[in-house]
C-alpha positions as CSV (number, residue, x, y, z in Angstrom):
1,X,-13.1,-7.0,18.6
2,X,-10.5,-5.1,20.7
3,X,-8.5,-2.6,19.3
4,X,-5.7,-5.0,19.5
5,X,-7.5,-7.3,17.2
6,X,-8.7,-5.0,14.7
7,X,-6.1,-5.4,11.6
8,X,-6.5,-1.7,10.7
9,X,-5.6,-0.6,13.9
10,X,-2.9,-3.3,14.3
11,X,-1.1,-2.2,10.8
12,X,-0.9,1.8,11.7
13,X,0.2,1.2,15.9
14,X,3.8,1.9,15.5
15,X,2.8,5.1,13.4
16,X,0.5,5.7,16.3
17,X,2.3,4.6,19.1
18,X,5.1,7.2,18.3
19,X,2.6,10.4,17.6
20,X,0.8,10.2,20.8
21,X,4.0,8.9,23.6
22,X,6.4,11.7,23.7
23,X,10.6,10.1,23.1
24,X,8.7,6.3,22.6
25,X,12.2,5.5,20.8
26,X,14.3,6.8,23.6
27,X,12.5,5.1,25.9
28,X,13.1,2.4,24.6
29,X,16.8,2.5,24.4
30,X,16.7,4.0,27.8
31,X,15.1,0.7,29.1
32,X,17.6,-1.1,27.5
33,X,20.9,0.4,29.2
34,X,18.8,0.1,32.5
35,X,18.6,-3.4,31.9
36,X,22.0,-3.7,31.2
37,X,23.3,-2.3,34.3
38,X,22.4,-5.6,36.2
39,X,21.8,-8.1,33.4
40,X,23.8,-10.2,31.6
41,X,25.5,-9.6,28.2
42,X,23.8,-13.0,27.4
43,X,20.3,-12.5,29.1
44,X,17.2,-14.3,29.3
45,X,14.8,-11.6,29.0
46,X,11.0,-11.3,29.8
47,X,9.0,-8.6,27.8
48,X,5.5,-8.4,28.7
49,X,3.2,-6.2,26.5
50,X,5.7,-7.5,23.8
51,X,2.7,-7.5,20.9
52,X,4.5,-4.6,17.8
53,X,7.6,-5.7,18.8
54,X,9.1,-2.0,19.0
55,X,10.4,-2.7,22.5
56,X,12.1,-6.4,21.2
57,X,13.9,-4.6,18.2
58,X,15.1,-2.1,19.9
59,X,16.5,-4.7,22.8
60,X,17.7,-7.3,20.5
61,X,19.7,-4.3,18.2
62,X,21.6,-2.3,20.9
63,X,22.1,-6.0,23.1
64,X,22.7,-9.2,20.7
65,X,23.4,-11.6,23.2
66,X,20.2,-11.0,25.0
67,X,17.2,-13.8,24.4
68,X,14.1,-12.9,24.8
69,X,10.6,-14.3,26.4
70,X,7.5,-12.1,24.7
71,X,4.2,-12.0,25.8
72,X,0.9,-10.6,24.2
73,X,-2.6,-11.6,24.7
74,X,-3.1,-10.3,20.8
75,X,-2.3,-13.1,18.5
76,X,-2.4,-10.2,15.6
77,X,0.1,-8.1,17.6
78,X,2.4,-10.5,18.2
79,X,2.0,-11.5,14.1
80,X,3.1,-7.4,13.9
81,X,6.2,-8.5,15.9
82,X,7.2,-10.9,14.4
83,X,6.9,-8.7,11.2
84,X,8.9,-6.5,12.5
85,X,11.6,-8.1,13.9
86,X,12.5,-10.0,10.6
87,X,15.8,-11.8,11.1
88,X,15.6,-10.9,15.1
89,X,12.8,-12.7,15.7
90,X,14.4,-15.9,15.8
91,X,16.1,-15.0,19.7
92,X,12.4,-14.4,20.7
93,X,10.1,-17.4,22.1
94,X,6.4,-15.7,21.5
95,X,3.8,-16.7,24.1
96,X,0.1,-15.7,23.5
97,X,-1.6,-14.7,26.7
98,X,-0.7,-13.0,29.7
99,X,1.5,-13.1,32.9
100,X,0.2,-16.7,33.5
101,X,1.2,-17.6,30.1
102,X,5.0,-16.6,30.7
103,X,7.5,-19.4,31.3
104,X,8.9,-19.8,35.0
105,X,12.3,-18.7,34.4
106,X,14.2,-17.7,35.9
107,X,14.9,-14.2,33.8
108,X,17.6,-12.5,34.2
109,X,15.4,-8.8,33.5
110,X,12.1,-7.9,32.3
111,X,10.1,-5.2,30.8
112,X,6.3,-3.7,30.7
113,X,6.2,-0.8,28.6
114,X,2.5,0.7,27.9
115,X,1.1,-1.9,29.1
116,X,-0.3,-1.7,33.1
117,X,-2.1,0.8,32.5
118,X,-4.8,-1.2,31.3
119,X,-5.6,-3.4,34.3
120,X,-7.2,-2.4,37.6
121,X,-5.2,-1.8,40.8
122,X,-5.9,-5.5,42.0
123,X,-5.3,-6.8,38.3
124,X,-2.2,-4.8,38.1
125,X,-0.8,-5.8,41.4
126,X,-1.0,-9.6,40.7
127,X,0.9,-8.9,37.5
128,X,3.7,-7.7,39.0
129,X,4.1,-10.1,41.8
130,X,4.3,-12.7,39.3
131,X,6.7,-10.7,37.1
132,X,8.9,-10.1,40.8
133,X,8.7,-14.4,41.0
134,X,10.0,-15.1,37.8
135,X,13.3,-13.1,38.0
136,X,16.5,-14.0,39.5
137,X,17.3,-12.5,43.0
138,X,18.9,-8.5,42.0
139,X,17.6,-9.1,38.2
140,X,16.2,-5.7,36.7
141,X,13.0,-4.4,36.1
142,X,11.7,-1.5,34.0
143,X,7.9,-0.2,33.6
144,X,6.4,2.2,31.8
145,X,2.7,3.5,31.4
146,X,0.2,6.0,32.1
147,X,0.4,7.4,35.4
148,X,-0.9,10.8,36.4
149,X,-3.3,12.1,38.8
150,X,-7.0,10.5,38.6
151,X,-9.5,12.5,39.7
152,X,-10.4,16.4,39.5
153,X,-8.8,19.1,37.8
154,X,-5.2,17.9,37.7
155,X,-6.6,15.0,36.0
156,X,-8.4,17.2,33.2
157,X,-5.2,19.3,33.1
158,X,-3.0,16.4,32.1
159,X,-5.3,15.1,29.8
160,X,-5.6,18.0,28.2
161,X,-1.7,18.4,27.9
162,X,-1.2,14.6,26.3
163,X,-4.1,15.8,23.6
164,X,-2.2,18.9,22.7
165,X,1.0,16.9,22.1
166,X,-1.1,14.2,20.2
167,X,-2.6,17.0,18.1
168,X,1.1,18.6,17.9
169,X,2.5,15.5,16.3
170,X,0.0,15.4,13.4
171,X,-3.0,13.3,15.4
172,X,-6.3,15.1,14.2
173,X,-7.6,17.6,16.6
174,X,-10.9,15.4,16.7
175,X,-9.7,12.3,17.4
176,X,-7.1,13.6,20.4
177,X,-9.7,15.1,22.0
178,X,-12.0,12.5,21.8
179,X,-9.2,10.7,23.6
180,X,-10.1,12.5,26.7
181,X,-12.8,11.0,27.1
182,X,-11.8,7.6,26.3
183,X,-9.0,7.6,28.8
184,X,-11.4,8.6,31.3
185,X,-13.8,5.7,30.5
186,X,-11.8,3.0,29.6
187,X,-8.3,3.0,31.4
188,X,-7.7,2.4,35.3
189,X,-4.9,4.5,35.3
190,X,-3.3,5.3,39.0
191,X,-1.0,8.1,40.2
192,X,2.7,8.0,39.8
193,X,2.4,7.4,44.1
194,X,-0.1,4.8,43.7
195,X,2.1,3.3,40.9
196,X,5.2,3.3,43.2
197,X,3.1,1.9,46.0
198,X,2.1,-1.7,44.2
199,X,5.9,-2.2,42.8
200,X,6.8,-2.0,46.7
201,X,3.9,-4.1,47.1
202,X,4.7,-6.7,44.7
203,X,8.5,-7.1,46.3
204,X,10.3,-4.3,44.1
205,X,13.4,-2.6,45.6
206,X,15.7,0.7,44.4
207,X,12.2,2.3,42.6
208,X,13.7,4.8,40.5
209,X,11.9,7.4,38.2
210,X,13.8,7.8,35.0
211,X,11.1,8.8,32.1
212,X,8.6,11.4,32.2
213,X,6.9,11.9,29.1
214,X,3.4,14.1,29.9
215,X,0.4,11.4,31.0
216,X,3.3,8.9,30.8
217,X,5.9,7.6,33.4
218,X,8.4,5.1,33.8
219,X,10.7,3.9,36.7
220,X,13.2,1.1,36.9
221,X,13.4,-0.8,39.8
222,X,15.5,-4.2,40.8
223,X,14.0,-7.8,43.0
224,X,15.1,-7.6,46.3
């Protein structure tokens, strides 16, 4: 069972989500007025990491002509989206799975919030090629994730940083710390240069840092 499967984890990860990533909320309505500087007012819109849904209401509230393409390999997470969207839901076509799952397109934007930092530099570099493919020539893009420096002591310094602001917004001191660790063992996190580097890679122009949240980074960038 992944922690994305696990129903008691799955029920607290908004609560969660917003103690441990610093402005989660503004981010997410920052994401949106990026996306609407080259999309649509009635955009088709591809959301990967969609499972919780926190991205896809906040979209589908500040932008109601946009339609949306959500993507999750957690059946219960996307369940938790659903839930949370209510009413909204019914402008988002749910796909269970990953990039390979997505429709084709066309899109006229898409997102990946939290998300890449999860899947290994080769991994990772696929996925945004095939995000790059299935967007319209100029369409949008916005990304955000851990990205900080991987190795030594600027590493543990960071680390430590996103603990104290975990243990700041109410997390207990036990279990932020123990994070540390976890990060360390479990997530192929890059740097922010390394992170620029593969959207360039996978075709990305105009790579723009807008958010800056601790461990956390986020840049907006458009297909050439």
């Amino acid at each position: 069972m992944t922690p994305f499967s696990d129903p008691s984890l799955v029920s607290r990860y908004a609560e969660k989500t917003a103690r441990i990533v610093p402005g989660v909320q503004d981010l997410h309505r920052m994401a949106s007025v990026l996306l609407a500087e080259h999309a649509s007012a009635d955009a088709r819109v591809l959301v990967l990491g969609a499972g919780g849904g926190l991205e896809l209401k906040a979209f589908a509230e500040l932008q109601p002509g946009w339609q949306f393409d959500g993507v999750d390999p957690s059946a219960e997470m996307l369940a938790l989206a659903r839930t949370a969207l209510g009413p909204l839901a019914s402008r988002v076509r749910f796909h269970e799975g990953y990039i390979d799952s997505a429709p084709e397109g066309p899109f006229d934007a898409a997102t990946c919030l939290l998300t890449l930092h999860f899947l290994p530099a080769a991994e990772r570099r696929t996925t945004l090629g095939e995000i790059h493919r299935r967007l319209r020539p100029g369409a949008p893009f916005v990304v955000a994730h851990h990205s900080f420096p991987n190795e030594g002591p600027a590493q543990d310094r960071w680390l430590a940083r996103n603990a104290a602001y975990a243990i700041a917004s109410g997390v207990p001191a036990a279990q932020a710390e123990s994070s540390i660790a976890a990060i360390k063992e479990r997530l192929p996190v890059l740097s922010p240069e390394q992170d620029v580097a593969l959207l360039h890679e996978a075709g990305f122009s105009n790579v723009e840092l807008f958010y800056a949240g601790l461990t956390f980074k986020g840049w907006t960038a458009r297909k050439a």
